[in-house]
Backbone as CSV, one residue per row, in Angstrom:
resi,resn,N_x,N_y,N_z,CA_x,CA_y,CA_z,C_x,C_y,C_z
1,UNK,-59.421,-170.672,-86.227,-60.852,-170.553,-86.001,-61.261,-169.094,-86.081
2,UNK,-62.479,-168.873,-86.313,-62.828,-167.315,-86.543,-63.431,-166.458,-85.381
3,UNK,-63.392,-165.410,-85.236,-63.845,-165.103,-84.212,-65.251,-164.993,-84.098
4,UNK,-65.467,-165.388,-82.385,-66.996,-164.735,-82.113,-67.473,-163.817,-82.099
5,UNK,-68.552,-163.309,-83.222,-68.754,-161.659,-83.230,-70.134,-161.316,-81.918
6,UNK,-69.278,-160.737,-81.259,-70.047,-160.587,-79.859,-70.451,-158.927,-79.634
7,UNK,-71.959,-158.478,-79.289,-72.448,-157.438,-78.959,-72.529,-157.146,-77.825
8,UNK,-72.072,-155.720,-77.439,-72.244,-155.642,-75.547,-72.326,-154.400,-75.856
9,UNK,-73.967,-154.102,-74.927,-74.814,-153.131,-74.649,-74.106,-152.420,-73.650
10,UNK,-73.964,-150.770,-73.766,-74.013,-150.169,-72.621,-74.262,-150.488,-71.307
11,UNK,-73.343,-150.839,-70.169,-74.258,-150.680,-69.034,-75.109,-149.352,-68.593
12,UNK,-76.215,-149.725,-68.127,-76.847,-148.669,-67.202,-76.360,-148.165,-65.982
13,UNK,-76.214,-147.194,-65.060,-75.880,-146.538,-64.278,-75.969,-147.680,-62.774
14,UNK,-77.337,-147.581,-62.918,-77.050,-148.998,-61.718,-76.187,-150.199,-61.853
15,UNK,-75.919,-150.390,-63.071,-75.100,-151.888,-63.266,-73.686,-151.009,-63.400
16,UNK,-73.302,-150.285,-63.776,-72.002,-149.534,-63.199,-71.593,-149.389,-61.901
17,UNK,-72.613,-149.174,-61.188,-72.451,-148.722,-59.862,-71.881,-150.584,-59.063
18,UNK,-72.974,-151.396,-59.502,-73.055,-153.163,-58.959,-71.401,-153.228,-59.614
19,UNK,-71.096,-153.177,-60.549,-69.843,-153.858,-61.254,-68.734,-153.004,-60.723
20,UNK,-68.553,-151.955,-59.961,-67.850,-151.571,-59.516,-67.354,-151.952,-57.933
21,UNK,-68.987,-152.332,-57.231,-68.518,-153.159,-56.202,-68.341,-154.536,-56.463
22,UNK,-68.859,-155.004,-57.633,-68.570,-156.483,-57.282,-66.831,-156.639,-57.847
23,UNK,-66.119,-155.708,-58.470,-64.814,-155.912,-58.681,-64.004,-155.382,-57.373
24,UNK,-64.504,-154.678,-56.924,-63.820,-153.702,-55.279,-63.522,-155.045,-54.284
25,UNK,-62.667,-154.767,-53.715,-62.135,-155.703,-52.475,-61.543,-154.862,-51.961
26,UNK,-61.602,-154.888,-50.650,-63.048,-154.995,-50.155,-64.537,-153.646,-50.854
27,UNK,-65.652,-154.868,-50.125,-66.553,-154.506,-51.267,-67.234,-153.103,-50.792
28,UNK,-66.725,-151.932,-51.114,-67.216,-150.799,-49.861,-66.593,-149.590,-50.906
29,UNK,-67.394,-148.604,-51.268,-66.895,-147.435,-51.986,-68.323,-146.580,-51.181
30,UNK,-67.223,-145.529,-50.984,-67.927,-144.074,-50.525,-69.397,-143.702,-51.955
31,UNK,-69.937,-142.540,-51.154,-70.439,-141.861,-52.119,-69.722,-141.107,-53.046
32,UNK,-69.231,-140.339,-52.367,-68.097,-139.891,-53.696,-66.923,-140.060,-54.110
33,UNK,-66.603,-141.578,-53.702,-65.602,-142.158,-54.874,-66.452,-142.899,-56.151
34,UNK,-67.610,-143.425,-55.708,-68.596,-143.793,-56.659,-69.026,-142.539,-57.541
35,UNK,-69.296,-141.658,-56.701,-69.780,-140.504,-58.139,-68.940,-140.152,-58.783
36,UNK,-67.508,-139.757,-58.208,-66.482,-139.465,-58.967,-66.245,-140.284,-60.369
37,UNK,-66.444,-141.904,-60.272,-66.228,-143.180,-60.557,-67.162,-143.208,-62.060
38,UNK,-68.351,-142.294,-61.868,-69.469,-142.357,-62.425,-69.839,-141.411,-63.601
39,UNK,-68.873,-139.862,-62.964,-68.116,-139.010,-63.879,-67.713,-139.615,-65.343
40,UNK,-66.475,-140.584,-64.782,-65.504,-141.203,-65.694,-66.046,-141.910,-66.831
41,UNK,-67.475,-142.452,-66.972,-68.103,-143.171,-67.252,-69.541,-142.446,-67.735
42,UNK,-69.267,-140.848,-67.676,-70.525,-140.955,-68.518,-71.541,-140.486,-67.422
43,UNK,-71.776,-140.622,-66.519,-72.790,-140.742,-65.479,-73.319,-139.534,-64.662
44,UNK,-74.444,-138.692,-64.908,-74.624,-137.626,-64.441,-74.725,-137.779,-62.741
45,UNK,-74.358,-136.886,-62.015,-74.364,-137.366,-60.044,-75.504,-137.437,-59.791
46,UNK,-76.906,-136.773,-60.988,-77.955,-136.838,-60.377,-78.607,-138.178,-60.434
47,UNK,-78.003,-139.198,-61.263,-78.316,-140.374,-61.913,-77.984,-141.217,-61.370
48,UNK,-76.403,-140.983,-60.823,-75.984,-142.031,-60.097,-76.326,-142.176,-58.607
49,UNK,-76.853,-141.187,-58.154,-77.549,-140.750,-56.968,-79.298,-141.730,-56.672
50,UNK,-79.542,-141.382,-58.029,-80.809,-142.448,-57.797,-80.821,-143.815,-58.225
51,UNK,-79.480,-144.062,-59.181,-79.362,-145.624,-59.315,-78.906,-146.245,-57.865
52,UNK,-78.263,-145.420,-57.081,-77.674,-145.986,-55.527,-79.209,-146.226,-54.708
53,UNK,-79.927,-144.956,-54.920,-80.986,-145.541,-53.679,-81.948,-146.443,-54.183
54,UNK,-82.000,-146.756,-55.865,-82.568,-147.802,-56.502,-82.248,-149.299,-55.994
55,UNK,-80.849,-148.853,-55.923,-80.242,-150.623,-55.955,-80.045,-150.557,-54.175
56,UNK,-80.067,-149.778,-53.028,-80.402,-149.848,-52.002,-81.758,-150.807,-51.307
57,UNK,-83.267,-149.760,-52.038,-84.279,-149.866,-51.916,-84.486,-151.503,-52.105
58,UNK,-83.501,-151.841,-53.588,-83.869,-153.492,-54.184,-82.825,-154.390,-53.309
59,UNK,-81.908,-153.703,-52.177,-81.675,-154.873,-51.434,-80.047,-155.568,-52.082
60,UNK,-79.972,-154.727,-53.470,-78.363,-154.841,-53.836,-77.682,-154.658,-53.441
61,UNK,-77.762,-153.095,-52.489,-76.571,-152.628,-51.606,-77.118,-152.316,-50.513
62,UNK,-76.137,-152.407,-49.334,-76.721,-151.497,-48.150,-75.295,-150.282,-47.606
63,UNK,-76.204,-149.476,-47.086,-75.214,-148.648,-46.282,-74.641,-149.450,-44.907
64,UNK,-73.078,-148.876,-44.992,-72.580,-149.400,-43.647,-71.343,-148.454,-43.386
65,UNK,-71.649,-147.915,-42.080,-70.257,-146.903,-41.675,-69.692,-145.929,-42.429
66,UNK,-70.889,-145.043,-43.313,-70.851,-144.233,-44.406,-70.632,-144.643,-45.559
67,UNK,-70.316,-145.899,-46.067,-70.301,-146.526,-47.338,-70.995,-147.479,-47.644
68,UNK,-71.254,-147.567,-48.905,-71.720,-148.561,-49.603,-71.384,-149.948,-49.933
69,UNK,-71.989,-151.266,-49.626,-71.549,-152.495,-49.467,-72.633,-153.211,-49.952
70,UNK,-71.813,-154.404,-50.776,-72.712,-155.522,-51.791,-73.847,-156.024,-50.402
71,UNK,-75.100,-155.953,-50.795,-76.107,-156.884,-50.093,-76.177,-158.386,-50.322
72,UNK,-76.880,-159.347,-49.373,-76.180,-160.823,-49.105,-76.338,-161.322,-50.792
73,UNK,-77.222,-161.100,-51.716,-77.658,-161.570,-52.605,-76.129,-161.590,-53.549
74,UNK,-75.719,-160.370,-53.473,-74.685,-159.979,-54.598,-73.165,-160.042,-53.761
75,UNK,-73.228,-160.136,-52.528,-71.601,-160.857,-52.110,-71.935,-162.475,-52.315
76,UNK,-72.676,-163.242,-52.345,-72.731,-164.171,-52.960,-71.877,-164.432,-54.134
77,UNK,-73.180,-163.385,-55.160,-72.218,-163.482,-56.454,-71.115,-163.420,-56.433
78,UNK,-70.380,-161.949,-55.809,-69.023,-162.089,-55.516,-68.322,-162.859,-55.645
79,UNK,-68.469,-163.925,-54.477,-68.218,-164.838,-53.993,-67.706,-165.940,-55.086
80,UNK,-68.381,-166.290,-56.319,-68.979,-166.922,-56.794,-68.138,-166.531,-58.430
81,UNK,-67.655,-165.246,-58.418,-67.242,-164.582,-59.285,-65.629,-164.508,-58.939
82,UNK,-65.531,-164.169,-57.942,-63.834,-164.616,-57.347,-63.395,-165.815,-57.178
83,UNK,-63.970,-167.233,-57.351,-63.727,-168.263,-57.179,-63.415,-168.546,-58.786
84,UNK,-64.104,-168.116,-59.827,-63.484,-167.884,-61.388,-62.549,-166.890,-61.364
85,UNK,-62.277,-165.916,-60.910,-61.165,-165.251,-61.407,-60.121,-165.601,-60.614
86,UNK,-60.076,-165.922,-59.533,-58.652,-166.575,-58.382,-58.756,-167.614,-58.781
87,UNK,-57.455,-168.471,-58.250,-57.010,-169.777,-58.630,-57.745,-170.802,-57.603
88,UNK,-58.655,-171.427,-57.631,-59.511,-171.933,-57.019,-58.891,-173.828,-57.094
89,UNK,-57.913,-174.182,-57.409,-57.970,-175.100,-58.234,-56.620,-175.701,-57.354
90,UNK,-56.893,-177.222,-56.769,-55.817,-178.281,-56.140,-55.817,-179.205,-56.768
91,UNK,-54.333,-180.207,-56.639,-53.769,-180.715,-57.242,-54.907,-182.027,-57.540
92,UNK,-55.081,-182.536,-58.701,-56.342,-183.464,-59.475,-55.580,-184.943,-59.631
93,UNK,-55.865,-185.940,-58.542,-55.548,-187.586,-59.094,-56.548,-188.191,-59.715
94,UNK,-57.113,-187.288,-60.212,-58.443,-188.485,-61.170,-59.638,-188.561,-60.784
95,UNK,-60.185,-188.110,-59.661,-60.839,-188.330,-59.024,-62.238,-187.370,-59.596
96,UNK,-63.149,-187.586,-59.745,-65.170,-187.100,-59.719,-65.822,-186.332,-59.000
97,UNK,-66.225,-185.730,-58.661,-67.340,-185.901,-57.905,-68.915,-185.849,-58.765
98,UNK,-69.670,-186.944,-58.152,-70.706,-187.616,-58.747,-72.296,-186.572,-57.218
99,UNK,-73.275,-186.468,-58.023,-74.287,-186.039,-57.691,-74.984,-186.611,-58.252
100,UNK,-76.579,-187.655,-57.409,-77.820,-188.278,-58.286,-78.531,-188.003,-57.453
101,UNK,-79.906,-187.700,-58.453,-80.847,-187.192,-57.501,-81.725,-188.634,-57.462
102,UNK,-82.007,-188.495,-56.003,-82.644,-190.514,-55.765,-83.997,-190.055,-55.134
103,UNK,-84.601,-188.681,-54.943,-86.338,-188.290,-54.871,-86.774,-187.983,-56.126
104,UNK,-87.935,-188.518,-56.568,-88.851,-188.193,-57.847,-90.147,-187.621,-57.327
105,UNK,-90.675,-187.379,-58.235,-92.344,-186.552,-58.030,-91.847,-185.463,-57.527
106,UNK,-90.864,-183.910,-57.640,-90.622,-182.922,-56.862,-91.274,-181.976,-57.985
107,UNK,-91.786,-180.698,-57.195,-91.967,-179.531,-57.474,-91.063,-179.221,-59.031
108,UNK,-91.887,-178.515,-60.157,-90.736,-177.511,-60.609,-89.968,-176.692,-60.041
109,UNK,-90.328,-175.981,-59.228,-89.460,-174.794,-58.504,-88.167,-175.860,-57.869
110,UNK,-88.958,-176.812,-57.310,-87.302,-177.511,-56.566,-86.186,-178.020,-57.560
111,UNK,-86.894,-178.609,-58.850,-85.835,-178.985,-59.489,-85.146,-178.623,-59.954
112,UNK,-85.659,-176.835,-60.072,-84.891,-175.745,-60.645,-84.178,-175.132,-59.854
113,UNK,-84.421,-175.060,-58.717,-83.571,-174.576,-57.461,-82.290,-175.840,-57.555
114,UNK,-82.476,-177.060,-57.978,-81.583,-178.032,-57.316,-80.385,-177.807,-58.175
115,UNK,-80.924,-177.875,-59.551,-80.008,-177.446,-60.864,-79.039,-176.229,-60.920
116,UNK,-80.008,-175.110,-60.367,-78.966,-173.881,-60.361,-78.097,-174.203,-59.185
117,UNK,-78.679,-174.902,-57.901,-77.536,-175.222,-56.696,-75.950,-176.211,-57.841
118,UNK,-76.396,-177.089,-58.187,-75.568,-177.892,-58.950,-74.395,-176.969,-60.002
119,UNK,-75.333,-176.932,-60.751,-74.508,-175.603,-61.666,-73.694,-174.672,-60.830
120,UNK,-74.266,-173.430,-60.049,-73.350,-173.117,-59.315,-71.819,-173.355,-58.788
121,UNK,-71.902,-175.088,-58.379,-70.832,-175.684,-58.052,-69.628,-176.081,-59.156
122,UNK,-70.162,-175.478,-60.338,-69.942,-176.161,-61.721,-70.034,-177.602,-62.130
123,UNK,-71.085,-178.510,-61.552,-71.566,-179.946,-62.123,-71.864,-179.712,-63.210
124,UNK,-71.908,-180.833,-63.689,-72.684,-180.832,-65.080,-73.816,-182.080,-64.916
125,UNK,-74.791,-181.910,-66.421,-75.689,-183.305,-66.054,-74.819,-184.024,-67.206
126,UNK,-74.683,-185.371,-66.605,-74.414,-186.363,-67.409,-75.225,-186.817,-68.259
127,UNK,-76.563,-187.054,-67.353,-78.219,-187.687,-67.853,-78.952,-187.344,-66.833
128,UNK,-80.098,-187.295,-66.939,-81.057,-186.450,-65.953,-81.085,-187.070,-64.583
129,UNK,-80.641,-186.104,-63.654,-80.275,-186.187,-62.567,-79.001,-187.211,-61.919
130,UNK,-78.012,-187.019,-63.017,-76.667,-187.268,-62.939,-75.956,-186.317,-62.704
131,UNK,-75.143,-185.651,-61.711,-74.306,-184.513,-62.364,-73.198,-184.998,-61.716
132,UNK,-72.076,-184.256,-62.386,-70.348,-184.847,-62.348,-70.047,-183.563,-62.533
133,UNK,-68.340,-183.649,-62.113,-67.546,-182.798,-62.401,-66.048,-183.682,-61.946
134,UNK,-64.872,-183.397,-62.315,-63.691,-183.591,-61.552,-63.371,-182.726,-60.248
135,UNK,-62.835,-183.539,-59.569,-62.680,-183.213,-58.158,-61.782,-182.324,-57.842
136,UNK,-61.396,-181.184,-58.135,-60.257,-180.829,-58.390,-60.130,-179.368,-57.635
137,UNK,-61.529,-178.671,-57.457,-61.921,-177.513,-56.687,-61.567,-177.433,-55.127
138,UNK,-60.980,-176.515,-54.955,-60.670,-176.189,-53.399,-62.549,-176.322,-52.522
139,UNK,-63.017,-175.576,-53.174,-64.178,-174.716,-52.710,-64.952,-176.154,-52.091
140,UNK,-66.115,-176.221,-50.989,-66.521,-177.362,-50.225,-67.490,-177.581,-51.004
141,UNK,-67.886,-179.310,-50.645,-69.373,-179.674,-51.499,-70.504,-179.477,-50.966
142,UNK,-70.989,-178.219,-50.590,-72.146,-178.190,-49.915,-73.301,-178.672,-49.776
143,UNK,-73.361,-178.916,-51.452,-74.522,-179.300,-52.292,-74.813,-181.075,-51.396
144,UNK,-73.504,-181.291,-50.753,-73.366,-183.400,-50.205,-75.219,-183.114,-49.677
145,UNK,-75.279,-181.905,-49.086,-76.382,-182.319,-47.908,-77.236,-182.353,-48.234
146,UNK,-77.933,-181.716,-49.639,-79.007,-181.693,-49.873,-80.122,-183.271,-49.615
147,UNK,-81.160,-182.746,-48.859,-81.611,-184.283,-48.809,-82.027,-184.757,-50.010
148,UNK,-82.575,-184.652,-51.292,-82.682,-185.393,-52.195,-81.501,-185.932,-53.082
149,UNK,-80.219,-185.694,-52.762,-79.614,-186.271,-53.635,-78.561,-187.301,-52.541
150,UNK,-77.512,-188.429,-53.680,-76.756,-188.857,-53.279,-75.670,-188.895,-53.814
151,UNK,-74.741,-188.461,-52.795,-73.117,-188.126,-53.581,-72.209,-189.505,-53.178
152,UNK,-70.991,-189.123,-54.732,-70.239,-190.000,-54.389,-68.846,-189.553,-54.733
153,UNK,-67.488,-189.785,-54.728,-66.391,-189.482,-55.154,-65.924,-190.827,-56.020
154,UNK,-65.930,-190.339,-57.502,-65.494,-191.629,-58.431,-64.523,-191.561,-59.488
155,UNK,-64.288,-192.212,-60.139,-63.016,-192.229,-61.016,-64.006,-193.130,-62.310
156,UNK,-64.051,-192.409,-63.851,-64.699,-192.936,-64.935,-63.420,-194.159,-65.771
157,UNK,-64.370,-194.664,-66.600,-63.348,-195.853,-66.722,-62.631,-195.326,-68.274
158,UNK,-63.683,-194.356,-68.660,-62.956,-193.679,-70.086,-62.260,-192.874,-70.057
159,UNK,-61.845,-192.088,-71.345,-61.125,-190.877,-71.332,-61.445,-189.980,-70.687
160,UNK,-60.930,-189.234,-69.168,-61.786,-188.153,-68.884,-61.836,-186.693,-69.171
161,UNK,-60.617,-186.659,-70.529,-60.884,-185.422,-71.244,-62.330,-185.664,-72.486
162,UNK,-62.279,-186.862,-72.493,-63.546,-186.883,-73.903,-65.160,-186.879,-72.759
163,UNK,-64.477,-187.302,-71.913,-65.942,-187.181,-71.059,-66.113,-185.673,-70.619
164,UNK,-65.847,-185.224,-70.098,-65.335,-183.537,-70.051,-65.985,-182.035,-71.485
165,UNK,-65.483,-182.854,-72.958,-65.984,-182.315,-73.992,-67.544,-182.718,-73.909
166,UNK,-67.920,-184.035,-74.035,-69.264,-184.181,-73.849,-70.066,-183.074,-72.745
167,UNK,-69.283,-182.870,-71.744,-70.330,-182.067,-70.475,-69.971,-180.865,-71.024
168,UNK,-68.844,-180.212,-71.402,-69.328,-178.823,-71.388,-68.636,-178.372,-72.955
169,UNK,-69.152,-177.659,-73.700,-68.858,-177.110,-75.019,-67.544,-176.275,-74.949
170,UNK,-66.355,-176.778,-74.754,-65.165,-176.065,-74.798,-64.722,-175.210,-75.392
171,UNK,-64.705,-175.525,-76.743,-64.450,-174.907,-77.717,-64.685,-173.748,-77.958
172,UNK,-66.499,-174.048,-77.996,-66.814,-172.695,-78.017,-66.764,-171.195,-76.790
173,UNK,-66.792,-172.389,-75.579,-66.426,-171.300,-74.364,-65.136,-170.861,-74.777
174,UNK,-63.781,-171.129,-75.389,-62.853,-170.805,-75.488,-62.485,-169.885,-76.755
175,UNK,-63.495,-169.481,-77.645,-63.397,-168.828,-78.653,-64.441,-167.804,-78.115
176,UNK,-65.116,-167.834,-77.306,-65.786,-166.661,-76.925,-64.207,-165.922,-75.979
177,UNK,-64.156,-166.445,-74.931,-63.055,-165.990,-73.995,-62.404,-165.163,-74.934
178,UNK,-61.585,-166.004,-76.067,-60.267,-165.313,-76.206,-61.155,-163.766,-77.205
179,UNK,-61.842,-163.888,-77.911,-62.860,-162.900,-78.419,-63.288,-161.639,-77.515
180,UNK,-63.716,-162.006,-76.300,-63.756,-160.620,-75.283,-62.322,-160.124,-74.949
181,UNK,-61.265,-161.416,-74.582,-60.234,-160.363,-74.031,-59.596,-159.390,-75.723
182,UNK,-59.858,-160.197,-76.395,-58.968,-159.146,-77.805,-60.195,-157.774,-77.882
183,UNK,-61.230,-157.508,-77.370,-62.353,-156.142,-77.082,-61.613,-155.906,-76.030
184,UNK,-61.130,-156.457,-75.245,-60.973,-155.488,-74.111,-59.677,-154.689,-74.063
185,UNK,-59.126,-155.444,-74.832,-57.626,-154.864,-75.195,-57.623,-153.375,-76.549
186,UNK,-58.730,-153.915,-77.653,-58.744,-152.911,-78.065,-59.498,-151.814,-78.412
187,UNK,-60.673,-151.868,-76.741,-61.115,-150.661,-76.375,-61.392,-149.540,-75.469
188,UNK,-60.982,-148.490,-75.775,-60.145,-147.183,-74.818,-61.349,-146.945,-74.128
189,UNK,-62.457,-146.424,-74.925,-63.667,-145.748,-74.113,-63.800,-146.068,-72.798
190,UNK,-63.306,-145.763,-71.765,-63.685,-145.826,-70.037,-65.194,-146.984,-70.001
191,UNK,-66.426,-146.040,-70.495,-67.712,-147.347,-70.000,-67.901,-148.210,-70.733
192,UNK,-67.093,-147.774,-72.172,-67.202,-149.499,-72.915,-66.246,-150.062,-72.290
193,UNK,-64.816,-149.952,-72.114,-64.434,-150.860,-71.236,-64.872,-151.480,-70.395
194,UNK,-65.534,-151.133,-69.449,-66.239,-151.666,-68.214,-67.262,-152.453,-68.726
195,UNK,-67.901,-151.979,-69.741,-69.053,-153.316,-69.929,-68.262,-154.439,-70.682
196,UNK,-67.174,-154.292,-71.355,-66.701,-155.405,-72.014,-66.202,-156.168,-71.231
197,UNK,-65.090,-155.521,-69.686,-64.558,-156.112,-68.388,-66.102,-156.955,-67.783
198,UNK,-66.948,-156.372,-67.365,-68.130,-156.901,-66.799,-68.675,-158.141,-67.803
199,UNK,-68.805,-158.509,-68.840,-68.847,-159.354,-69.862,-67.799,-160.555,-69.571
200,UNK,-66.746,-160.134,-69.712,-65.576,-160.980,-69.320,-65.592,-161.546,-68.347
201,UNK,-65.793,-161.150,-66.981,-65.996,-161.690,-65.999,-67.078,-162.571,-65.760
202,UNK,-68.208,-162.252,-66.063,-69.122,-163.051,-66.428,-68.907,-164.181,-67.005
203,UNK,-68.404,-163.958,-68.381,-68.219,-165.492,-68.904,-66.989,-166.186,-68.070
204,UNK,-66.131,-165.889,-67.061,-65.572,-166.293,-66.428,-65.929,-167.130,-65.081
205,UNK,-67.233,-166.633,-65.235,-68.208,-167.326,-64.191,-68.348,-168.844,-64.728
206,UNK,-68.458,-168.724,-65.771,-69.298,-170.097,-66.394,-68.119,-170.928,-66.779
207,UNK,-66.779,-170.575,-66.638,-65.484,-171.530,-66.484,-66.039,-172.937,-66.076
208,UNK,-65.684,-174.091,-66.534,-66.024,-174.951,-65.464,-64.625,-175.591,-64.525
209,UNK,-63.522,-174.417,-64.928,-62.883,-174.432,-64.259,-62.008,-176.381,-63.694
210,UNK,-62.019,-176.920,-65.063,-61.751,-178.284,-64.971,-59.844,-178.496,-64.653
211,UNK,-59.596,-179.576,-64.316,-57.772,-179.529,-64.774,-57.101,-179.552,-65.892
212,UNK,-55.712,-178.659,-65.827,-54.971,-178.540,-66.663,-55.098,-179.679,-68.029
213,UNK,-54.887,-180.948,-67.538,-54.786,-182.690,-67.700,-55.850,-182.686,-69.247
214,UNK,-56.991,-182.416,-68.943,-58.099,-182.585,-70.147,-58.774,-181.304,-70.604
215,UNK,-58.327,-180.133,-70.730,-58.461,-178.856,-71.192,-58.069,-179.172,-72.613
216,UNK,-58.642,-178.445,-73.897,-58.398,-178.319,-75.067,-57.103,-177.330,-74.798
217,UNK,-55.667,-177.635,-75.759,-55.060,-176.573,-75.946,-55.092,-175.254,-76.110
218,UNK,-54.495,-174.543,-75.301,-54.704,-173.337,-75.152,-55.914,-172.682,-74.873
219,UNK,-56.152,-172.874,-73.541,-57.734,-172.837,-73.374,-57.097,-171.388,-72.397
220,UNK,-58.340,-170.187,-72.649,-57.877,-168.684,-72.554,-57.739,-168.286,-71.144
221,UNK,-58.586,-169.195,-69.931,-58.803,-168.698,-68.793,-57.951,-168.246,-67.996
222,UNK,-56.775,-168.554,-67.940,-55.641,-167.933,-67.670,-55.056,-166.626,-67.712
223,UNK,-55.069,-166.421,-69.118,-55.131,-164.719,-69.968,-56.324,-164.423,-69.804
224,UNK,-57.493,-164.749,-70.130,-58.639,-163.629,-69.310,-58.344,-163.547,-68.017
225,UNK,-57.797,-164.179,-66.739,-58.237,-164.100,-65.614,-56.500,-162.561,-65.048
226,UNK,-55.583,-162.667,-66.264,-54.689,-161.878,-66.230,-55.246,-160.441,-66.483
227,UNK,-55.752,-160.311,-67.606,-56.306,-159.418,-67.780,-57.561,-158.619,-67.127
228,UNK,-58.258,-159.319,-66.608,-59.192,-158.690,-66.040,-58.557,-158.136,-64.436
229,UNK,-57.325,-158.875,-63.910,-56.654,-158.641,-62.782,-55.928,-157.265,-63.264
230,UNK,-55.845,-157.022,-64.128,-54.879,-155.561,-64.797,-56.234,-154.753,-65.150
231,UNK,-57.171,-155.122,-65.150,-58.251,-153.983,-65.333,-58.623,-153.380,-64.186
232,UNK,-59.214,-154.585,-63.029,-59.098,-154.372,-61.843,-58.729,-152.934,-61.291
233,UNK,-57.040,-153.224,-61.669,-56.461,-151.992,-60.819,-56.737,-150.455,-61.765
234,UNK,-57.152,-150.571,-62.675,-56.693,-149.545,-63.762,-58.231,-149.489,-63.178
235,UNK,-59.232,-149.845,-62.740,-60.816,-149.271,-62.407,-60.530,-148.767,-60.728
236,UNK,-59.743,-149.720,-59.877,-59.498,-149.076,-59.073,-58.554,-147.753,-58.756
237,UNK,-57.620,-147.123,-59.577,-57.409,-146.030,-59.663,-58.532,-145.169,-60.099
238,UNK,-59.063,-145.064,-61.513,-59.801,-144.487,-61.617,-60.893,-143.963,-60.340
239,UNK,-61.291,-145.059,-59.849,-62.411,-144.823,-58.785,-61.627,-143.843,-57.785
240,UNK,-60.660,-144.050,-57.652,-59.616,-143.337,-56.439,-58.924,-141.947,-56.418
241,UNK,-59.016,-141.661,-58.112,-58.287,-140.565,-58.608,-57.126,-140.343,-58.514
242,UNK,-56.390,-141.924,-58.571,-54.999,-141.975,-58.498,-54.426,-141.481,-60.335
C-alpha cells in the first residue's frame, strides 16, 4: 500500500509548551526547565514567557508550588491520551458493549455533547443512536449513567471482525499510523520532531483500541505506542539537560 502523504505545521510556542506537559508525568515543569525546553526548539524566553501566561490566563495551565501544571480541561486530555498510549486493554470473551439513546426531541448541543461523551469512550454508531464497541477496555463505563441512554453488554451473531471494519476505517487509520511513525524516525530537527511526536499521539487518541482477535494484520499501534515511549524520554532529557 502507498503511503499517506501527511503535512504537519509547526507548532506554536504555546502548543510546545501544552505538548510538553501533556507528555510529562508527572504533569509539572518549572519555569526554567520549560524555557530551557523552549531554547531547544526554537523558542525565544520572551515568547515562551507570554505563551505560559497566555495558556495560564485561558485556564490550560495553572501554577502550583512554583510550577506549572495541566488545568482540569487538559489533564483530562491527558488522561484520555495515556489510556491510547498505555496498555489499557483486558482479556476479550466476545463480549459488546451496546449504548441506545431511548430520549428523542433533545437539544443540538445535547446530542453533540452525548456523541463526543460516546466517542470519547471509543463507541462507535452502528445507526443513529446505536453505539457499540467490544468490551475489552479496562477503563469504567461512565457514559451507563447518562439518563438518556440505555446500556447493555452483548455478544453479535456475525463476524465481529467484519462488524468492527464497518465501525471504524482500519485500514486507513493504519496507513496513516505507520506513515507518522516512518516521519518520526526520519526527522532530526528537535521542533519538527515534536510536532510530528504531538501528531502521533494524537492519532493515537483515535485508536479504537479494539482486540488483538479482529484487528487487520499488522495493525501499527503497538510500534507507534513504542516509539512515542522512546521519544518520551529523549524530550524528557532534553527538558532536563540530561
Amino acid at each position: 500500500m502507498s503511503a499517506v502523504p501527511i503535512e504537519i505545521a509547526p507548532l506554536s510556542a504555546r502548543s510546545v509548551v501544552l505538548s510538553l506537559l501533556l507528555g510529562s508525568h508527572p504533569d509539572r515543569m518549572s519555569a526554567a526547565a520549560l524555557t530551557r525546553a523552549g531554547r531547544l526548539f526554537g523558542i525565544p524566553d520572551s515568547t515562551l514567557r507570554v505563551a505560559l501566561t497566555r495558556a495560564v490566563a485561558a485556564g490550560d495551565l495553572r501554577r502550583a508550588a512554583g510550577a506549572y501544571v495541566l488545568g482540569d480541561r487538559l489533564a483530562h486530555r491527558q488522561q484520555h491520551q495515556d489510556e491510547a498510549v498505555l496498555d489499557a486493554e483486558t482479556a476479550w470473551d466476545g463480549t459488546w458493549e451496546m449504548a441506545v439513546v431511548v430520549v428523542s426531541g433533545r437539544p443540538g448541543a445535547e446530542r453533540a455533547a452525548l456523541r463526543d461523551l460516546l466517542a470519547a469512550h471509543r463507541l462507535a454508531e452502528l445507526r443513529e443512536g446505536v453505539w457499540t464497541r467490544p468490551a475489552n477496555l479496562r477503563r469504567p463505563r461512565t457514559y451507563a449513567d447518562h439518563p438518556v441512554l440505555a446500556t447493555y453488554l452483548a455478544q453479535p451473531d456475525g463476524d465481529p471482525a467484519r462488524l468492527a471494519a464497518e465501525l471504524w476505517d482500519l485500514d486507513t487509520w493504519a496507513r496513516h499510523g505507520r506513515e507518522v511513525v516512518r516521519l518520526l524516525r526520519h526527522t532530526g530537527d528537535p521542533a519538527e520532531r515534536l510536532a510530528v511526536a504531538a501528531h502521533l499521539v494524537r492519532h493515537l487518541t483515535s485508536d479504537p483500541l479494539l482486540p488483538a482477535e479482529i484487528l487487520p494484520a499488522d495493525w501499527p499501534a503497538s510500534e507507534m505506542r513504542a516509539d512515542y515511549a522512546s521519544y518520551q524520554e529523549e524530550l524528557r532529557a532534553l527538558a532536563l539537560g540530561d
